[in-house]
C-alpha positions in Angstrom: 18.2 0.8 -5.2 16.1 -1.4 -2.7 13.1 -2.7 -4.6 9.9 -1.6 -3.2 8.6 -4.5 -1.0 6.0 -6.8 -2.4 2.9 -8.5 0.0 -0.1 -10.4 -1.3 -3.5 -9.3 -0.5 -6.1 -12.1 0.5 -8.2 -13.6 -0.2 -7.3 -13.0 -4.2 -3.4 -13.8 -3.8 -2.6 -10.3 -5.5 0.1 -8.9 -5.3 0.7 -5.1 -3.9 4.0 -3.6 -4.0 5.3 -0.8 -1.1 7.2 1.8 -2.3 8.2 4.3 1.0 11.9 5.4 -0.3 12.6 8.5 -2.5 14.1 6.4 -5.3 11.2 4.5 -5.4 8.7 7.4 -5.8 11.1 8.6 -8.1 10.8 5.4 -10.4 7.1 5.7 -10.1 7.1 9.6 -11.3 5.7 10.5 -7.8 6.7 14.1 -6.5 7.1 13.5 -2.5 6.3 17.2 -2.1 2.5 17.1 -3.7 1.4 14.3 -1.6 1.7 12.2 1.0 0.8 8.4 -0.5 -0.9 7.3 -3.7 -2.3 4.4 -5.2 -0.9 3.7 -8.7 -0.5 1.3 -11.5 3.2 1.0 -13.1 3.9 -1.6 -16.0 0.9 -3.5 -14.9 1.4 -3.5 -11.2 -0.2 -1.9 -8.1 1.9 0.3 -6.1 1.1 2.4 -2.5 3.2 5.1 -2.2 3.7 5.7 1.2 5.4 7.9 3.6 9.8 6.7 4.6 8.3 6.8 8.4 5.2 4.8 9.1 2.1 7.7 9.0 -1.4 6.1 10.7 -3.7 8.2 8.8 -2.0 8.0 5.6 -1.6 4.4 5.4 -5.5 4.1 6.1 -6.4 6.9 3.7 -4.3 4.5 1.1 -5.3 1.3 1.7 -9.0 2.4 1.4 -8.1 3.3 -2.0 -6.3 -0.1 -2.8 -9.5 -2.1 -1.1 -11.9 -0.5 -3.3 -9.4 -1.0 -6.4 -8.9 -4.6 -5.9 -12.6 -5.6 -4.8 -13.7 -3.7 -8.1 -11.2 -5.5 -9.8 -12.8 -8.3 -8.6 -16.1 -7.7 -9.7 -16.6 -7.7 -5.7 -19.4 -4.9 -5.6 -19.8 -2.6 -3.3 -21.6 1.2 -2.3 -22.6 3.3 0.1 -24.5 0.6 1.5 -23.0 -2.4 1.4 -19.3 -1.3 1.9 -17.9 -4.2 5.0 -15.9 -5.8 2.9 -14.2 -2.8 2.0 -13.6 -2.9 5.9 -12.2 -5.9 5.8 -9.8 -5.7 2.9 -9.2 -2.2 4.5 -7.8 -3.6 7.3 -6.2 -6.5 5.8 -3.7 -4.0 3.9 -3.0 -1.6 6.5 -1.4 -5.2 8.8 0.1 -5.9 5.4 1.8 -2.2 5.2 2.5 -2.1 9.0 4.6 -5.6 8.7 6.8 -4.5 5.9 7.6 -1.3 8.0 8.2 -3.6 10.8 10.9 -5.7 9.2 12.5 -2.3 8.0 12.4 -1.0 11.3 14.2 -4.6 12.4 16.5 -3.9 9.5 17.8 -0.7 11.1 18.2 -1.3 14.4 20.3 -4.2 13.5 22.4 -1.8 11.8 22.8 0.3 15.0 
């Protein structure tokens, strides 16, 4: 089984990991047909769940989750109405997610 990809979130160096095969949902107890992505922790790491085939909305939907979960973790507060760097990180992970589908989708069409 192909390990789920790993990418490091900036400015905190930490590590996220992108699970988007059914093996790897399977390892992380996830039941493709309940949901579309998730946000998880599994032996102490962060995992997005996503979609085999890149999805717009659910990768933003997901990496809103993960920007509030690592700015909380740390201590980086933020509400209702002070919420840009939420943005930011937002949008950080979603070019994070879109690159490791990018080197997959390089990955195939070598194969073809």
């Amino acid at each position: 089984m192909k390990k789920p990809a790993r990418v490091w979130v900036e400015p905190y160096k930490f590590p996220l990991y992108i699970a988007t095969s059914d093996e790897q949902w399977e390892l992380l107890a996830l039941d493709r047909n309940a949901m579309e992505g998730a946000v998880l922790t599994h032996k102490g790491k962060m995992y997005v769940a996503l979609p085999e085939e890149y999805e717009e909305y659910v990768t933003w939907h997901e990496a809103h989750h993960v920007a509030r979960l690592i700015n909380d973790a740390h201590n980086v507060p933020t509400d209702a109405d002070e919420h840009e760097v939420d943005c930011y990180l937002q949008e950080s992970v979603v070019r994070l997610i879109k690159s490791v589908y990018a080197k997959q989708l390089k990955k195939d069409m070598k194969k073809v």
